[in-house]
DRENSE-797772 format. One line per 10 residues: number of its first residue (from 1); their letters; for each residue x, y, z of N, C-alpha, C. Coordinates in steps of 0.05 Angstrom, whole numbers. Atoms other than C-alpha are relative to their C-alpha. Layout:
<nodes>
NUM> A> X/Y/Z/X/Y/Z/X/Y/Z ~ ... .
</nodes>
This chain:
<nodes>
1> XXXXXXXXXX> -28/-5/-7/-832/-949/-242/18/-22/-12 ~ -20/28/8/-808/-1023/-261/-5/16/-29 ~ 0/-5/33/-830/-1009/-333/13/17/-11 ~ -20/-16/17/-792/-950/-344/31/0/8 ~ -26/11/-9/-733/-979/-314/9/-15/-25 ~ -5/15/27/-742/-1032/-365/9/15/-25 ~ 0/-1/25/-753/-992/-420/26/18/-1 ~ -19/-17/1/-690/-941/-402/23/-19/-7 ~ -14/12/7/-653/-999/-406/14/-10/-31 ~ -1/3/25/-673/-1021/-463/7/16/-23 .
11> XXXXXXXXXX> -11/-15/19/-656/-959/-492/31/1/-6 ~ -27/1/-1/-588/-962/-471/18/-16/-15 ~ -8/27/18/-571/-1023/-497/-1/5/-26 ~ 6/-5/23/-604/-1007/-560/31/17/-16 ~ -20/-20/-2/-559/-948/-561/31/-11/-2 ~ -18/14/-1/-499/-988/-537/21/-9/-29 ~ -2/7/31/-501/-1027/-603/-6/8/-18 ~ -3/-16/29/-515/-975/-650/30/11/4 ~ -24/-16/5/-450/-943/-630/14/-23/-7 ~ -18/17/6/-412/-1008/-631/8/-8/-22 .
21> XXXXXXXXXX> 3/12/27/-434/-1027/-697/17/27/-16 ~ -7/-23/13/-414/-952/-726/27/-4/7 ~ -26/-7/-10/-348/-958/-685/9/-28/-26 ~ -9/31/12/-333/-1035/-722/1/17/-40 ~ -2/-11/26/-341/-996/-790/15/2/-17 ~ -31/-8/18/-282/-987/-846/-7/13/-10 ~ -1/-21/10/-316/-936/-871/0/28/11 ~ -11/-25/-23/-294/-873/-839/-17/22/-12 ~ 20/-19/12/-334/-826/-886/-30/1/19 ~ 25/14/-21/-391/-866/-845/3/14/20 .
31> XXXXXXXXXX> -13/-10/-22/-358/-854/-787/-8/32/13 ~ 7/-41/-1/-359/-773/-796/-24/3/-1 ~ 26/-10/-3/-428/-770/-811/-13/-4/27 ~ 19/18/-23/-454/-815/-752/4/20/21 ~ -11/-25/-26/-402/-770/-707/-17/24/-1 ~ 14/-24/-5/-440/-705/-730/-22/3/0 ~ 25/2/-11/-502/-732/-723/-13/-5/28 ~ -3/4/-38/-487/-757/-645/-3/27/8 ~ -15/-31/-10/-456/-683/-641/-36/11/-2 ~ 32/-26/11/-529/-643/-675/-20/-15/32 .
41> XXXXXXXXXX> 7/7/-24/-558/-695/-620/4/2/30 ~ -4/1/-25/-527/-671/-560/14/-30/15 ~ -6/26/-12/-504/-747/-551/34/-3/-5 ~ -30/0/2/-430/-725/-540/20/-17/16 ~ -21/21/-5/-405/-789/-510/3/-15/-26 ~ -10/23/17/-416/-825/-568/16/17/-26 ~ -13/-17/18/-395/-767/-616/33/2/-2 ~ -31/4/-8/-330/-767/-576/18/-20/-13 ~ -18/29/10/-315/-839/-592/7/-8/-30 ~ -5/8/29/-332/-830/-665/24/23/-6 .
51> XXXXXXXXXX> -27/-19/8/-287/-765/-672/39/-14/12 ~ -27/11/-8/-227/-806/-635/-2/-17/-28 ~ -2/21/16/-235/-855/-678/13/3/-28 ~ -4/-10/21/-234/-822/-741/32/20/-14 ~ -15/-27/-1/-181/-768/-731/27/-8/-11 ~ -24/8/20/-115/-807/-758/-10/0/-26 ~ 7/-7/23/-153/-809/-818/1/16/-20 ~ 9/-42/16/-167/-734/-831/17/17/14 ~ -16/-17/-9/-108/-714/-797/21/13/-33 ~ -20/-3/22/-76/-667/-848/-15/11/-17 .
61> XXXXXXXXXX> 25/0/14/-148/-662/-882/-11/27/9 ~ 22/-32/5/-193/-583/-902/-13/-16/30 ~ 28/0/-22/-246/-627/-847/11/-8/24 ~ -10/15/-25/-189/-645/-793/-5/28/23 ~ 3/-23/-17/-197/-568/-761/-26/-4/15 ~ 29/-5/-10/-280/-579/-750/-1/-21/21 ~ 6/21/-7/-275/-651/-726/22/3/33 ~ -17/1/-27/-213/-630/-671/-23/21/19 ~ 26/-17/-9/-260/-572/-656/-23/-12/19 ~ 15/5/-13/-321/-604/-641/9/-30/12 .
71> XXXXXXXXXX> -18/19/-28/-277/-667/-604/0/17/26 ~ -9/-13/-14/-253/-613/-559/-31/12/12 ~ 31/-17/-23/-329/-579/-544/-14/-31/13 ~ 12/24/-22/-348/-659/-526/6/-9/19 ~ -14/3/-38/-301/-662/-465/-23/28/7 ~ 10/-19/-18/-331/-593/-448/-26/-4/15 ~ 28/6/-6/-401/-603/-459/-15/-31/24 ~ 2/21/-22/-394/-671/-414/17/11/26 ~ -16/-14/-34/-361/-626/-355/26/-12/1 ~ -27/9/5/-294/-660/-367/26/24/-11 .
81> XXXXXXXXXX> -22/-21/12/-255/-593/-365/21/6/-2 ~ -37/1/-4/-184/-609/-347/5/-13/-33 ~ 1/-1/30/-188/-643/-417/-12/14/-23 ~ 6/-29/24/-224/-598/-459/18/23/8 ~ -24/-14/5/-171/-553/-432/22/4/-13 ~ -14/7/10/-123/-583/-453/-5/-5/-36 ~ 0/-3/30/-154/-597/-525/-10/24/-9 ~ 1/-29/15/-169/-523/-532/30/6/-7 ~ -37/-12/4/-100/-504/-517/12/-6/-26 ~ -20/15/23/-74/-561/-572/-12/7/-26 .
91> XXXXXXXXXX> 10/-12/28/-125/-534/-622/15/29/-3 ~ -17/-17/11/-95/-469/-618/36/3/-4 ~ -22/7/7/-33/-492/-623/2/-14/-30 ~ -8/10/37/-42/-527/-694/-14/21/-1 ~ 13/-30/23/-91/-465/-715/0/23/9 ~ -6/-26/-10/-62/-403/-688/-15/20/-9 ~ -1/-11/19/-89/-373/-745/-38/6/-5 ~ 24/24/5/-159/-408/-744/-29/29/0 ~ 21/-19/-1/-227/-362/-754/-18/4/29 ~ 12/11/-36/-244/-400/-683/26/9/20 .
101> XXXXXXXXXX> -22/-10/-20/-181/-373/-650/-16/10/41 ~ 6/-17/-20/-216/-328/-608/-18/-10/21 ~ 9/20/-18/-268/-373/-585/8/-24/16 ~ -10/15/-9/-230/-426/-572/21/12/26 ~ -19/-13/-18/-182/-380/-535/-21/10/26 ~ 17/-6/-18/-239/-356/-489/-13/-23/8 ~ 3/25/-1/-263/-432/-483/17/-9/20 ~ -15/0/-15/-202/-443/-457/6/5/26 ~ 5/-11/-30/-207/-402/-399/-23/-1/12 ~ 26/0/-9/-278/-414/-387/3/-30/17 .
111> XXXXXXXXXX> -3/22/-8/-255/-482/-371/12/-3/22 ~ -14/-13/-27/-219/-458/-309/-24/12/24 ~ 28/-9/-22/-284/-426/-285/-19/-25/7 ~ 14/16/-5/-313/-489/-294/-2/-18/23 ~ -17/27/-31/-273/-525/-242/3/20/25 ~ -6/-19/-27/-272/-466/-191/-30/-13/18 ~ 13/13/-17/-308/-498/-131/-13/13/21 ~ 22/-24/-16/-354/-474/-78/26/12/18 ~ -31/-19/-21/-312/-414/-28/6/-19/11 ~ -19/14/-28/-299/-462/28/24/-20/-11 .
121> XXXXXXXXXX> -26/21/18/-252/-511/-24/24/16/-9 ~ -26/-10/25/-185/-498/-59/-11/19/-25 ~ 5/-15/25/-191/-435/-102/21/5/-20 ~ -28/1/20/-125/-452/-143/-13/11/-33 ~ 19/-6/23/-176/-458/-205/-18/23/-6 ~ 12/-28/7/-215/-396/-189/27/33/-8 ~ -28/-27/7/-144/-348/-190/14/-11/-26 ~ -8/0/20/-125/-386/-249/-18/4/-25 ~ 25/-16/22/-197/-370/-288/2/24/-5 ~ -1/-25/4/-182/-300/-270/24/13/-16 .
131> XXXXXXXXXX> -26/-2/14/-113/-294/-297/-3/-15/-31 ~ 5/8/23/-131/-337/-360/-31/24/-2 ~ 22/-18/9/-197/-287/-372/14/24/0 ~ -15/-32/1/-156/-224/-356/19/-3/-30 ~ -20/-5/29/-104/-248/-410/-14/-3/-20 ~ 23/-5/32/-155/-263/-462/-13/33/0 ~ 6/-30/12/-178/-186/-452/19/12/-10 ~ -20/-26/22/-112/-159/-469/9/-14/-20 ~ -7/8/33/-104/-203/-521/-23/-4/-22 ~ 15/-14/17/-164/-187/-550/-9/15/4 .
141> XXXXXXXXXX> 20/-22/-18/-186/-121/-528/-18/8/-19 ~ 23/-6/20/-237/-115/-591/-22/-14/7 ~ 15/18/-1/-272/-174/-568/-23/0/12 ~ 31/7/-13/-351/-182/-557/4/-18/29 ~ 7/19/-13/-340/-230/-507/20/19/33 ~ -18/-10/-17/-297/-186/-465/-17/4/25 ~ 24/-3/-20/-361/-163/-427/-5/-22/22 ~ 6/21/-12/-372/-230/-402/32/-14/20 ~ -32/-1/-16/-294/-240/-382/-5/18/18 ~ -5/-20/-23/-292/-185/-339/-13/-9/17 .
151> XXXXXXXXXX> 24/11/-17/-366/-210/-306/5/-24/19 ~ -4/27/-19/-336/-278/-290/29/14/13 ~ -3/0/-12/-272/-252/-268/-9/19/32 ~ 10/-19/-31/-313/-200/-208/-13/-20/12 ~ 11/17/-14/-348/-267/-195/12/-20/14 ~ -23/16/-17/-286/-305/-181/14/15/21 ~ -13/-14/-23/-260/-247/-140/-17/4/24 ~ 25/5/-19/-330/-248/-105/6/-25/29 ~ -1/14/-11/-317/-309/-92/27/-10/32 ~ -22/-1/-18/-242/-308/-62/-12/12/28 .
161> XXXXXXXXXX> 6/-10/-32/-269/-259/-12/-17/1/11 ~ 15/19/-13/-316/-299/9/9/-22/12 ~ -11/22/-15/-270/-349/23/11/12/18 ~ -20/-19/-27/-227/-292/66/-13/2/16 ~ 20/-17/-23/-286/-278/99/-6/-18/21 ~ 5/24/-16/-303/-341/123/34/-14/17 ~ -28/8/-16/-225/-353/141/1/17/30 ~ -8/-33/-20/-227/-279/187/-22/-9/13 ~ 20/13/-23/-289/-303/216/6/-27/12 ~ -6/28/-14/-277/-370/237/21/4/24 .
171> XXXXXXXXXX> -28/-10/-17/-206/-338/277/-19/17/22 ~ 11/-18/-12/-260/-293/301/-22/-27/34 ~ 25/13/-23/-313/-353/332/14/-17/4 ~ -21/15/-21/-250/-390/355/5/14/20 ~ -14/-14/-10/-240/-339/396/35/14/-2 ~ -18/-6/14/-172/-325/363/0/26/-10 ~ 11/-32/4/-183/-246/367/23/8/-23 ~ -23/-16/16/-108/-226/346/4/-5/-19 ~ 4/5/25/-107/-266/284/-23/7/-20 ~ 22/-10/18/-185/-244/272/18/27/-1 .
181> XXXXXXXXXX> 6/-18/0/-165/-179/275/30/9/-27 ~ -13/11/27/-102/-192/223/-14/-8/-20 ~ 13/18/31/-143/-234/178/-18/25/-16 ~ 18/-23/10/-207/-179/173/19/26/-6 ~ -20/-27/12/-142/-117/165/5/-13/-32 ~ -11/8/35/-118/-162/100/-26/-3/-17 ~ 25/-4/9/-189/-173/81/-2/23/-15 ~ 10/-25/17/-203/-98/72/22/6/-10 ~ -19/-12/17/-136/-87/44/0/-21/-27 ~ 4/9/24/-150/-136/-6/-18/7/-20 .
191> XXXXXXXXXX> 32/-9/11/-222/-119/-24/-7/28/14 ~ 7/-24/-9/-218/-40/-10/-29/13/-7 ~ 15/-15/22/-274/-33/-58/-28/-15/12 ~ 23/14/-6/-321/-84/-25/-21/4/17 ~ 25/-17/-20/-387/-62/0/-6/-9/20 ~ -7/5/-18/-373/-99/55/20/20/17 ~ -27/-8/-6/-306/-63/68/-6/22/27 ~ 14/-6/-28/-344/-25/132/-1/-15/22 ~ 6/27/-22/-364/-91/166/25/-19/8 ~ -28/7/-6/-289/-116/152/14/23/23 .
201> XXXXXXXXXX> -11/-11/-20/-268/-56/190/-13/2/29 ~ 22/-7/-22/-320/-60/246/16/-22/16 ~ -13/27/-10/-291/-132/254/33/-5/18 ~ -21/-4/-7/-227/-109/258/5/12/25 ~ 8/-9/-32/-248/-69/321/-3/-11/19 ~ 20/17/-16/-289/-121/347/31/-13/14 ~ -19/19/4/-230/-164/340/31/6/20 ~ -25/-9/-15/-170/-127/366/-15/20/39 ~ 9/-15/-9/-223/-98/415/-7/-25/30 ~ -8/24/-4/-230/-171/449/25/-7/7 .
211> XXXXXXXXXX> -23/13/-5/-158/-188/445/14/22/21 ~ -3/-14/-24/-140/-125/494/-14/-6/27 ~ 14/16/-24/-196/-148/546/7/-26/6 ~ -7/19/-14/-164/-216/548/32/2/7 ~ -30/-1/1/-96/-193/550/13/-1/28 ~ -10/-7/-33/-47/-193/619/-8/25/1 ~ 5/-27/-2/-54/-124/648/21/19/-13 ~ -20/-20/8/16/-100/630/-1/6/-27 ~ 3/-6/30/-10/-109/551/-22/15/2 ~ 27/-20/16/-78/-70/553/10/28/-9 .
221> XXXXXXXXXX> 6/-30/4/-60/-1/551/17/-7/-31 ~ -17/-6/28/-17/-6/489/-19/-15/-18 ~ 22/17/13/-75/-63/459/-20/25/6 ~ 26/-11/-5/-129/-15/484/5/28/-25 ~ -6/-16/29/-89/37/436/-5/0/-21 ~ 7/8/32/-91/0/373/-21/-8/6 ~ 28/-2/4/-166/-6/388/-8/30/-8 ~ -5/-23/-9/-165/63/397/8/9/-43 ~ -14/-5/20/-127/75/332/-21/-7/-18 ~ 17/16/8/-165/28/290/-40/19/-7 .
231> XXXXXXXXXX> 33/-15/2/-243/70/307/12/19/-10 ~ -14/-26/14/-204/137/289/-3/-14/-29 ~ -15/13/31/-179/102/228/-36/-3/-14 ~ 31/4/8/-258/76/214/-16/27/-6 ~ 18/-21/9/-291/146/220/14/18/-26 ~ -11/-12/30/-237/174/168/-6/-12/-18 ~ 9/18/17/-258/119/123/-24/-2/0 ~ 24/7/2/-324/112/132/-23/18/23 ~ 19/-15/-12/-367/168/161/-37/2/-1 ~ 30/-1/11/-431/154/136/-8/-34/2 .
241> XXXXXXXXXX> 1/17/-12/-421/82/163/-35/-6/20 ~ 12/1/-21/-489/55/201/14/-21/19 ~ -16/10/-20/-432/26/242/8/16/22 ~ -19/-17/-14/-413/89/272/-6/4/26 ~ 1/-2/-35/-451/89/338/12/-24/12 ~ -15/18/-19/-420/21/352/37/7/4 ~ -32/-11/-4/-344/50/328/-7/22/31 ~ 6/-22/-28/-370/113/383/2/-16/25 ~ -2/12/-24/-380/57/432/23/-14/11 ~ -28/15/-8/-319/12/432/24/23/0 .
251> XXXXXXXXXX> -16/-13/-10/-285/78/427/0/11/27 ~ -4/-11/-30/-309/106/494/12/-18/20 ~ -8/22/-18/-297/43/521/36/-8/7 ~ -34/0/-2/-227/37/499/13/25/13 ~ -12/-26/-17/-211/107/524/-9/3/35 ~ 5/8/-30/-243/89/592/20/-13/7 ~ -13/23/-13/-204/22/595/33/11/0 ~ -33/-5/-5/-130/63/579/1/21/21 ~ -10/-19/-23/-142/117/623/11/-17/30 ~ -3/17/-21/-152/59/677/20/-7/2 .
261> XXXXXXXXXX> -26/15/-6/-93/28/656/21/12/4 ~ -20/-23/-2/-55/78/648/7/13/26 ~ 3/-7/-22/-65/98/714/9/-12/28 ~ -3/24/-12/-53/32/744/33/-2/4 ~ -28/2/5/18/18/769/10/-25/-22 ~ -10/23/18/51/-35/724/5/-38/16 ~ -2/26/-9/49/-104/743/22/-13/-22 ~ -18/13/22/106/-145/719/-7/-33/5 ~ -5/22/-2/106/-221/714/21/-11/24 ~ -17/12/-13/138/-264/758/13/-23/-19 .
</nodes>
């Protein structure tokens, strides 16, 4: 264990001072080669430092397009994507025109997915991957790569409502019925399509089905309604549901609990 501590070291070092010496160089020709030899190596910190280095040089220069290029994939390839964002963007901004357009334009937005974080975090970066991938399809709708756009954005929208879900539940095991039962309604109106979108409505039952049983008495019957409403609403939507003997149950129940109330004189508050 000591020894390969040592010797990792020693590589480093080694390493260290080969770049230093390449960086100290006046010959910039040098320079470029060393950089695209770091680069063929995967060793895109030091590749980085030689392409900065170089780039007043060959700015202006047939080899200044390759060298901003592969600059720009050595932020990526080191996970540094808020900057390789940014130097995609500025590459297509000098080469609008460029044979790499399209890649770099899809690059671009890939770098948005990169930074989208697990559901429970800020998904600012996941709705802005999807909106940068959606606009690269209509601005290239020829494009091979389109396939793969579309793929990541249903994985970022996966993901959103996964974060909803976990929001509508949590309201739910706070006990916080009337907001669960809000949160899981915007749920399935968000994600109508989600093969969940059953279990969102079941919730929604559960949920508003709860918030009538804790309610004063003079609110159930009108709460025991919109439970009421709600299972109706479920079997038009979803008849083939294996939810439906529990919708059958919370409905008898709710039509028990309004007849009761209904029945009941009114109690008012003091």
């Amino acid at each position: 264990m000591k020894f390969s501590a040592v010797l990792f070291l020693a590589v480093l070092l080694f390493s260290c001072q080969g770049i230093n010496k390449v960086l100290k160089s006046k010959d910039q020709a040098y320079k470029l080669r060393m950089a695209e030899q770091y680069y063929a190596k995967k060793k895109y910190n030091y590749a980085q430092q030689l392409y900065e280095d170089v780039m007043p040089f060959y700015r202006g220069t047939p080899e200044f397009e390759d060298i901003y290029y592969k600059y720009a994939y050595c932020a990526y390839y080191q996970k540094d994507y808020t900057n390789a964002e940014n130097l995609f963007k500025t590459f297509l901004e000098i080469y609008p025109n460029s044979q790499r357009a399209e890649e770099v334009d899809y690059m671009r937005a890939y770098t948005f997915y990169g930074q989208s974080p697990k559901p429970e975090l800020d998904q600012s970066n996941t709705i802005k991957a999807m909106g940068m991938m959606q606009t690269f399809i209509n601005t290239h709708p020829g494009s091979a790569r389109n396939k793969e756009a579309t793929a990541i954005i249903d994985i970022c929208r996966q993901k959103l409502e996964t974060k909803d879900h976990g929001s509508a539940q949590l309201y739910f095991d706070l006990g916080q019925f009337r907001a669960a039962g809000v949160a899981f309604s915007t749920l399935l109106n968000n994600y109508p399509d989600s093969d969940k979108a059953d279990e969102y409505k079941m919730m929604v039952i559960k949920a508003y089905f709860r918030f009538a049983e804790l309610s004063v008495d003079e609110k159930k019957a009108e709460r025991f309604e919109k439970v009421i409403e709600e299972c109706n609403d479920f079997n038009d939507r979803f008849p083939q549901s294996h939810f439906a003997k529990d919708v059958a149950d919370y409905l008898a129940q709710s039509q028990n609990k309004l007849k009761t109330y209904n029945n009941e004189p009114v109690k008012t508050s003091t």
